[in-house]
Backbone as numpy.savetxt, mean C-alpha at the origin, in Angstrom:
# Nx Ny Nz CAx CAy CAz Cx Cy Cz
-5.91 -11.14 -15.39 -5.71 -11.07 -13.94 -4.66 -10.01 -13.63
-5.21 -8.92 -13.08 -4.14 -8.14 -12.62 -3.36 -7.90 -11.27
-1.91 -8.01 -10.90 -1.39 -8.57 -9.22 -0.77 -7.21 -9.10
0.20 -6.64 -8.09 0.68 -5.94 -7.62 1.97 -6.80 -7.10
3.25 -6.36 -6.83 4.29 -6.13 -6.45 4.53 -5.58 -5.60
3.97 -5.71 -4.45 4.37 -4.56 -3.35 5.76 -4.85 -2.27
6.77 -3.81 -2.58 7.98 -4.43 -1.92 8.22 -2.66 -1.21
9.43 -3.31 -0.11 9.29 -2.16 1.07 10.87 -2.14 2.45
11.57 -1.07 1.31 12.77 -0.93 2.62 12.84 -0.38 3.51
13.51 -0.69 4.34 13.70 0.30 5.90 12.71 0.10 6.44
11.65 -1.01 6.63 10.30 -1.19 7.56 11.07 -1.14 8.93
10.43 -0.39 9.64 10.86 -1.07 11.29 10.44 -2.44 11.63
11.42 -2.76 12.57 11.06 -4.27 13.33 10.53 -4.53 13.75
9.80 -5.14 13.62 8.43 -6.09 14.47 9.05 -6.67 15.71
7.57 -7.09 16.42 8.07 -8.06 17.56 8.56 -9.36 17.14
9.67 -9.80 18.11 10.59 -10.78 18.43 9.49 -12.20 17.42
9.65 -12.85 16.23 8.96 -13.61 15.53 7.78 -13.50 14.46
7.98 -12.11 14.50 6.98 -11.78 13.07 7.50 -10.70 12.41
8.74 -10.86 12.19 10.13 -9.53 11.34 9.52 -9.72 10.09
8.92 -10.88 9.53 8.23 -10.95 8.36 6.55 -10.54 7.90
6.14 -10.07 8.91 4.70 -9.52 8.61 4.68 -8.38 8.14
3.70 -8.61 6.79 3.99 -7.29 6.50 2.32 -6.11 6.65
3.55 -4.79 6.12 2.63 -3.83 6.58 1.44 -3.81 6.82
0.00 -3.14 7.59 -1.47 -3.43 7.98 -1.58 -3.06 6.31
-0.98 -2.08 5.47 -1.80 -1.54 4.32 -1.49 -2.78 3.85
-0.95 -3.88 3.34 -0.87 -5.24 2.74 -2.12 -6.06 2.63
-2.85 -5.93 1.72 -3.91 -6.86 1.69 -3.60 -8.15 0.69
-4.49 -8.80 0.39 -5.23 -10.04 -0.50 -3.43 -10.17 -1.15
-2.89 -10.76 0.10 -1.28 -11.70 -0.37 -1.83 -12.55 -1.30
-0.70 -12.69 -2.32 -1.16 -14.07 -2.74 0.43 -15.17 -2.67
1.32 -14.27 -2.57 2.77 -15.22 -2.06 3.88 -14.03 -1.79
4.62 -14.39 -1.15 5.90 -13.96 -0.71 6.88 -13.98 -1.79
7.74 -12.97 -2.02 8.61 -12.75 -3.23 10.20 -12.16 -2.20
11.15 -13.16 -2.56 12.33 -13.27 -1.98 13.28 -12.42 -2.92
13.62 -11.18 -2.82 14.00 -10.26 -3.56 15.91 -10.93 -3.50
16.45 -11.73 -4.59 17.83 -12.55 -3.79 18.59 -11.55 -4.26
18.66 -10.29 -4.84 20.09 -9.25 -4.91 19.33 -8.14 -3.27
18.37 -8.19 -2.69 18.18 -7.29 -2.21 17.20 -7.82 -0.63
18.45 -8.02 0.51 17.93 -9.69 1.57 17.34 -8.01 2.66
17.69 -6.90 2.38 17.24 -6.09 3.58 15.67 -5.54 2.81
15.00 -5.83 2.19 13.86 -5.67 1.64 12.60 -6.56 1.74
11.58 -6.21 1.96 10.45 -7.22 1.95 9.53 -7.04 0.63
9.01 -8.46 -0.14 7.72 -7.85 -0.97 6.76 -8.82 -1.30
5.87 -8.92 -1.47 4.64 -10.02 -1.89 4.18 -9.60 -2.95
3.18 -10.32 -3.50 2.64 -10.14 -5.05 1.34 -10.12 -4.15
0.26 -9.80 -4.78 -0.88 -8.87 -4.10 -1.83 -8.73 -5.33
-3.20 -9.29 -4.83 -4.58 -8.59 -5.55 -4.51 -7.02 -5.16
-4.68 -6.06 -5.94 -5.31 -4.80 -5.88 -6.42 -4.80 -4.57
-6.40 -4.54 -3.79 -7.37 -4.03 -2.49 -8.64 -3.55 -3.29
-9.84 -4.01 -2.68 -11.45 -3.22 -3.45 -11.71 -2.11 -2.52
-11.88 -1.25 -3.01 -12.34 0.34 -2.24 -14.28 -0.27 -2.24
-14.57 -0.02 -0.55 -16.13 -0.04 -0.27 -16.53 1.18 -0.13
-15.70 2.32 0.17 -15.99 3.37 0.44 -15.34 4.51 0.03
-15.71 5.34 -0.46 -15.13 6.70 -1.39 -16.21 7.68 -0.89
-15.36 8.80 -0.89 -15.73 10.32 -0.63 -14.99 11.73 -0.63
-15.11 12.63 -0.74 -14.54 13.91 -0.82 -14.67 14.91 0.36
-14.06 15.16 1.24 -14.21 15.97 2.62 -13.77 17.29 2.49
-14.54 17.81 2.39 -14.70 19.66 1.75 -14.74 20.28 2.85
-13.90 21.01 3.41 -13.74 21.67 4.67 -13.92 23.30 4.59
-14.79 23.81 4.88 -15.07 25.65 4.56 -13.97 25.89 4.92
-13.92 27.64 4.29 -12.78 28.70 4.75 -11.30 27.83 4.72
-10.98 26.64 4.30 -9.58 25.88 4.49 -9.23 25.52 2.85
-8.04 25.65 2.29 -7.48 25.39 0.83 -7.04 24.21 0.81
-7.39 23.31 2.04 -7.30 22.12 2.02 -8.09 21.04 1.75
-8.85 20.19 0.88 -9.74 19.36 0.71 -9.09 17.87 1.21
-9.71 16.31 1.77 -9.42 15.34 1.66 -10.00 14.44 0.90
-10.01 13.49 0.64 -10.60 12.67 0.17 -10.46 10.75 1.08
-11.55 10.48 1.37 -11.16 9.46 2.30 -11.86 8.13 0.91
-10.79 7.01 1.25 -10.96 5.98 0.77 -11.25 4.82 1.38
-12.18 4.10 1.80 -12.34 2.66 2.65 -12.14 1.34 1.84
-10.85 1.12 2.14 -10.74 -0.87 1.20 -10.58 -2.06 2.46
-10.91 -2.97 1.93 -11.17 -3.98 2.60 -10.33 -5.26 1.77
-10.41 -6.00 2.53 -9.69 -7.26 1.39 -8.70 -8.07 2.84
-8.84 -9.24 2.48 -7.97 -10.10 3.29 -6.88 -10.02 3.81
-6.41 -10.66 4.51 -4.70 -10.36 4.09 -4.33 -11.45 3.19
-4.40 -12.73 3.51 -4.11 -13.81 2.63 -5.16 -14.38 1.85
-5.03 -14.37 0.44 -5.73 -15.00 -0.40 -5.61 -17.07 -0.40
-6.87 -17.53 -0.07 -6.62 -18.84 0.14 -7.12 -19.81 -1.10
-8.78 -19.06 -1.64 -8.99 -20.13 -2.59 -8.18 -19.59 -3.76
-7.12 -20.25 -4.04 -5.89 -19.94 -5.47 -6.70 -21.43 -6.25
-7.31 -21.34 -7.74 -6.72 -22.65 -8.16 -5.50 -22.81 -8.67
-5.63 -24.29 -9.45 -3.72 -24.69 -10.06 -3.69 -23.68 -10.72
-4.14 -22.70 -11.71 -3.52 -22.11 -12.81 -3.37 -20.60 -11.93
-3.82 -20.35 -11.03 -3.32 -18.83 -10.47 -2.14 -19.53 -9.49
-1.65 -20.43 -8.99 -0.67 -21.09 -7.86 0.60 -21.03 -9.04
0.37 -21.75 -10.07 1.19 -21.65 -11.19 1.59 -20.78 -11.55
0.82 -19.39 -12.22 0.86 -17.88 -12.46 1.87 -17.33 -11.18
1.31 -17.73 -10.23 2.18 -17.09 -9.25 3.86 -17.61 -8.64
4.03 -18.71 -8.82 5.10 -19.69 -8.96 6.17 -18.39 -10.02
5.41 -18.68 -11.25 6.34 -17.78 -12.61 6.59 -16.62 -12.10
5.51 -15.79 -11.60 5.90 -14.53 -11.14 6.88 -14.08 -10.43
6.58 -14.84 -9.43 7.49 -14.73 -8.32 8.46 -14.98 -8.28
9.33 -16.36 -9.30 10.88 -16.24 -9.89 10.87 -15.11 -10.29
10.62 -14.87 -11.56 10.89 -13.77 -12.15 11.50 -12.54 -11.24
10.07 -12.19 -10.54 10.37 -11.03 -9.71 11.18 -10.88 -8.72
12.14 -11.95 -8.36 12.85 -12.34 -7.25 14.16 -11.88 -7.84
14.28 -11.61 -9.37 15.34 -10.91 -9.63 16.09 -9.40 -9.83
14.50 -8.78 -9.35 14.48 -7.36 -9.33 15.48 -6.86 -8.59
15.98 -5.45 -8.86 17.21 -4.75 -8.42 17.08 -3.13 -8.13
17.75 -3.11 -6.99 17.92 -1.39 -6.81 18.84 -0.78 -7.92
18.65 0.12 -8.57 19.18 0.74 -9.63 19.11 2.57 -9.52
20.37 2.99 -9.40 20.96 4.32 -8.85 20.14 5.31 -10.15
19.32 5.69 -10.05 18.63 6.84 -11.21 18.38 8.35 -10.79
19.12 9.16 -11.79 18.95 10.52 -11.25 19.43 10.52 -9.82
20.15 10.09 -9.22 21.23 10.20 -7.49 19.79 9.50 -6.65
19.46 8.57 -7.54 18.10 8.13 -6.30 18.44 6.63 -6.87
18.15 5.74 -5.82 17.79 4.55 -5.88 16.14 3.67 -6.54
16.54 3.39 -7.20 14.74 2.58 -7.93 14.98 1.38 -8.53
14.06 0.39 -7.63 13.48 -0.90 -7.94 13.34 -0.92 -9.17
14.03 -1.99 -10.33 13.48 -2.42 -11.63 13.92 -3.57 -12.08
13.01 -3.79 -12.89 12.64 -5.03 -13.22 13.77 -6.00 -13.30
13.93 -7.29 -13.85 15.12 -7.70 -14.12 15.75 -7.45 -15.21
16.75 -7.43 -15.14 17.38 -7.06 -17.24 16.97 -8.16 -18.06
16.49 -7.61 -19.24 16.42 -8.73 -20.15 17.01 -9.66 -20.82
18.15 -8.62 -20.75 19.48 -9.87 -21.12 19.68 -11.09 -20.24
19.75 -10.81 -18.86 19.75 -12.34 -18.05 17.80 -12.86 -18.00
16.71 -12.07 -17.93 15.95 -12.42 -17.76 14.55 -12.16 -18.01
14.33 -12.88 -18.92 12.93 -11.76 -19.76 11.39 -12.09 -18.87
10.93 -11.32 -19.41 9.84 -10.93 -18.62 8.92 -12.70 -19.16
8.29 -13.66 -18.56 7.54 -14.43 -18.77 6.42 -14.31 -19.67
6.46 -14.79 -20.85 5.51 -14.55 -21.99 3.71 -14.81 -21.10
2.89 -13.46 -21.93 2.12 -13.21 -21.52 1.62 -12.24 -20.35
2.82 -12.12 -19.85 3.14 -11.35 -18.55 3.29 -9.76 -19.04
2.91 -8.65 -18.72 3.47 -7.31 -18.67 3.55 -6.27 -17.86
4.01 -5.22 -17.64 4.12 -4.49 -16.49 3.65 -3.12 -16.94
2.28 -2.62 -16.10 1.57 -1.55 -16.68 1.17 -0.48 -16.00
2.14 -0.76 -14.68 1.68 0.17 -13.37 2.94 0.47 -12.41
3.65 1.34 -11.97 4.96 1.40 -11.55 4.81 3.05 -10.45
4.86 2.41 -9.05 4.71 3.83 -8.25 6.11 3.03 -7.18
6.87 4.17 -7.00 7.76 4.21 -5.79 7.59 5.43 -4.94
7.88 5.55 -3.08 7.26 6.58 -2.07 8.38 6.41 -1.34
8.57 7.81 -0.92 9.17 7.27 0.43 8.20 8.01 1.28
8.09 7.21 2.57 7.38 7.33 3.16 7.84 7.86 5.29
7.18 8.54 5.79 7.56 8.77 7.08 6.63 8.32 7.90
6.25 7.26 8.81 5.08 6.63 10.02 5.27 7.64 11.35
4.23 7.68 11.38 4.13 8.34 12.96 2.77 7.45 13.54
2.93 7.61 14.87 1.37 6.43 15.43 1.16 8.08 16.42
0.20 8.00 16.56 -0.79 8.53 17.43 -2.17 8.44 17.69
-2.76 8.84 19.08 -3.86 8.41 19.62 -4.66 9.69 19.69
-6.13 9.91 19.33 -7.15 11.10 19.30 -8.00 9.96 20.88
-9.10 11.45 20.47 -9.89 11.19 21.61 -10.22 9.32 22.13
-11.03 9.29 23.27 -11.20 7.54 23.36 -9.71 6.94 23.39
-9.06 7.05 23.63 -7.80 6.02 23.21 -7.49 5.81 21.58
-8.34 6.04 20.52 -8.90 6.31 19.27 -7.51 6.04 18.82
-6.74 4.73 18.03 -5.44 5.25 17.61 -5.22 5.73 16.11
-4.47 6.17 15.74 -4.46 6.08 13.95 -2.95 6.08 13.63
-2.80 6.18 12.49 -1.12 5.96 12.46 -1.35 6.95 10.52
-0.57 7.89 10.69 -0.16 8.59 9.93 1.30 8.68 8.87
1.13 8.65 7.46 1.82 8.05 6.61 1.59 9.79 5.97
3.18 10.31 5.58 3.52 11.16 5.04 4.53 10.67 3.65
4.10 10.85 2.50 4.38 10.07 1.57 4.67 11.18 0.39
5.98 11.06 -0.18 5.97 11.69 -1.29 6.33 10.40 -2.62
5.45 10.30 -3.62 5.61 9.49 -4.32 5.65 10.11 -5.80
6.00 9.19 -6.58 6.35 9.32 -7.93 5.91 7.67 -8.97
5.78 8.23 -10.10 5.66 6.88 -10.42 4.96 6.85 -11.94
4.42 6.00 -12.73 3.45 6.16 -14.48 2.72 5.22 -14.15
1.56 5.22 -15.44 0.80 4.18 -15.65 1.19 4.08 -16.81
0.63 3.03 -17.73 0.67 2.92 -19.22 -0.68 2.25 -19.77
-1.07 2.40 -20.86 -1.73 1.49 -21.62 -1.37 0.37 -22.63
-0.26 0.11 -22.31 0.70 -0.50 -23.34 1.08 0.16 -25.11
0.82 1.43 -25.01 1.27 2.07 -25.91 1.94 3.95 -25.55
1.37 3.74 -24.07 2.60 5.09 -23.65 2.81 5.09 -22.13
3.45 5.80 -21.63 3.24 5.95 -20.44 3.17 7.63 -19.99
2.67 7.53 -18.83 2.08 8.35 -18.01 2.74 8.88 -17.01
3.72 10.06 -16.92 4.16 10.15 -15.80 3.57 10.81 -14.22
3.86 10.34 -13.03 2.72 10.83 -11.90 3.59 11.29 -11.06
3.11 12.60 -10.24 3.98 12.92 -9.06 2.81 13.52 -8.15
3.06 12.89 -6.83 2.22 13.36 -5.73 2.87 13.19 -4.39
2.50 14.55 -3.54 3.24 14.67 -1.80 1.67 14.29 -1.40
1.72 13.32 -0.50 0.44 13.53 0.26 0.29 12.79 1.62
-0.57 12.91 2.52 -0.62 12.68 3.98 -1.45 11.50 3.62
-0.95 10.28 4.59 -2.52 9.38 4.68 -3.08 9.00 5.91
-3.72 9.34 6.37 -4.09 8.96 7.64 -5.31 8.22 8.31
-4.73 6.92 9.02 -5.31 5.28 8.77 -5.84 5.26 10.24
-7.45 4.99 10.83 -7.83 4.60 11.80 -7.37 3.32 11.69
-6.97 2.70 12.96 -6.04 1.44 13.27 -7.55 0.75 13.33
-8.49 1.17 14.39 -9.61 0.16 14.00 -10.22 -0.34 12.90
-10.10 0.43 12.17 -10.85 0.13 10.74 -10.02 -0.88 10.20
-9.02 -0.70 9.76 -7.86 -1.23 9.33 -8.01 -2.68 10.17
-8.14 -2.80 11.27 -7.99 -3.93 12.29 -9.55 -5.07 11.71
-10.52 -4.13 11.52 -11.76 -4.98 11.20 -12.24 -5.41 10.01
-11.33 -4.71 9.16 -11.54 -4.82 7.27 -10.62 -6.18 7.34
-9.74 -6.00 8.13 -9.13 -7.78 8.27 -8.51 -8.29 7.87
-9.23 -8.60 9.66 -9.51 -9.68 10.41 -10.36 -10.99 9.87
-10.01 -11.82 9.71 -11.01 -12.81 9.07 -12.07 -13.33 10.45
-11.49 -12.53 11.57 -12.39 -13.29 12.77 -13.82 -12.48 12.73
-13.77 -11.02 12.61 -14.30 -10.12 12.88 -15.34 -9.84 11.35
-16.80 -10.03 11.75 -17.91 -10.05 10.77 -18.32 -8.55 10.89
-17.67 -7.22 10.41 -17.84 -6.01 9.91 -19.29 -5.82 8.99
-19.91 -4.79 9.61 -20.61 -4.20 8.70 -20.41 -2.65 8.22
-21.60 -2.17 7.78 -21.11 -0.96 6.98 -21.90 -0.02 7.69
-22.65 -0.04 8.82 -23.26 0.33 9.79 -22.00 0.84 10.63
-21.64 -0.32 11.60 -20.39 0.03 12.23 -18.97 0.49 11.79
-19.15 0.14 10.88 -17.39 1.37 10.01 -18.03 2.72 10.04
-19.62 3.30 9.54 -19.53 4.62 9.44 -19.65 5.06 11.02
-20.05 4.35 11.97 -20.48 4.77 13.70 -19.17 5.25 13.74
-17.84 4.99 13.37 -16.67 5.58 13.67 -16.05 6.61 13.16
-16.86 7.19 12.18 -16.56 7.99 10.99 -16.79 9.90 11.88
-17.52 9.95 12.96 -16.90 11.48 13.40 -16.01 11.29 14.22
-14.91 9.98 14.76 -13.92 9.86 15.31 -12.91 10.26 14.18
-12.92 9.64 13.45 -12.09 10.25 12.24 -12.03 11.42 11.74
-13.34 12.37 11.63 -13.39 13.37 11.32 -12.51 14.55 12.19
-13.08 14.00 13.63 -12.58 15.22 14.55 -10.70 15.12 14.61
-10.34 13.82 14.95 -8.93 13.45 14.28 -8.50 14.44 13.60
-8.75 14.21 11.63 -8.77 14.75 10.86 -8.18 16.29 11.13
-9.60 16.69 11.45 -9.41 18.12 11.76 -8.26 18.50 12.42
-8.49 18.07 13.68 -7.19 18.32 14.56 -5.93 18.46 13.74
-5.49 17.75 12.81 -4.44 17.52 12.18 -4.02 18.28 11.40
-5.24 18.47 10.56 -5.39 19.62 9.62 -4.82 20.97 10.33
-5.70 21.40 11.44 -5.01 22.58 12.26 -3.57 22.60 12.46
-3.08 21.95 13.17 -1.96 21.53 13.76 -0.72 21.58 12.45
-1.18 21.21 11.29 -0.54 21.13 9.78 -0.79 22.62 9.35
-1.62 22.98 8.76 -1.97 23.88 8.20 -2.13 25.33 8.57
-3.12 25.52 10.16 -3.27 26.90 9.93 -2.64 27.95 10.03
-1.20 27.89 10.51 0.33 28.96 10.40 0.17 29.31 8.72
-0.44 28.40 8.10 0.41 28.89 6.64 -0.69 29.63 6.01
């Protein structure tokens, strides 16, 4: 079973009774993780999101290519049995002892020390990305909103015999509807109506692209 860790400083404030909801990109929760050296931080443990939709957006005459990704997934995971409620119980101590740690004049999340606290047998850690990130919201044609994520990240993978180091600057940019109907547990989405919205996105897109790019 593989979970995610997704934790997140400096979020802006929500409205007056939901300071704890977290981000729209937050899918398939499976519990809340109380970070106790670090109370100005939020993070949950998390299924991996399933991508329904993948593609490559090849734009002529531009040195710019995109690539658009469509995932879907809950926000809260409900059918848990005892042995994933359990799994997640362990985890989530554990991970509640994680710490900001000053590396290279930068701050980074890691694990707990082993000396006070070892990693839970059976347990390992095989995936490690930190971003900082900049939000902007804006609206295209129709009222059309999207909200734009400028992200420079860093981070490895491993196979449990090396690791992998990763570095990427990149733009992400999220139709709020889509996002709103991949869910919603109210809202019965098809794959008909996600692509009907897909030259709203495009023309978006573009726009952006211009507006970014064509000075340079």
């Amino acid at each position: 079973r593989n979970v995610r860790l997704k934790a997140w400083k400096g979020l802006r404030p929500g409205p007056p009774g939901i300071d704890d909801q977290p981000p729209d990109e937050v899918k398939n929760i499976l519990t809340p993780v109380v970070l106790q050296a670090e109370k100005d931080m939020k993070a949950w443990i998390c299924y991996p999101s399933v991508t329904v939709l993948r593609g490559e957006i090849m734009t002529p005459n531009s040195p710019y290519d995109c690539r658009i990704k469509l995932r879907t997934g809950c926000r809260y995971v409900t059918d848990k049995d005892s042995v994933c409620l359990e799994e997640d119980a362990i985890l989530s101590d554990y991970l509640s002892h994680c710490k900001l740690v000053k590396k290279d004049d930068k701050m980074t999340l890691c694990l707990p020390n082993e000396e006070d606290h070892k990693i839970p047998e059976g347990f390992g850690c095989i995936f490690y990305r930190e971003a900082k990130e900049k939000i902007f919201s804006a609206t295209g044609d129709e009222e059309e909103r999207f909200t734009v994520i400028v992200l420079d990240e860093k981070g490895w993978d491993s196979d449990s015999t090396e690791k992998r180091e990763q570095k990427q600057f990149g733009i992400r940019v999220v139709m709020n509807s889509w996002s709103e109907s991949l869910l919603s547990p109210e809202q019965d989405w098809t794959p008909e109506e996600v692509v009907a919205r897909l030259d709203k996105y495009m023309d978006f897109l573009s726009s952006l692209k211009n507006y970014l790019f064509d000075d340079f």
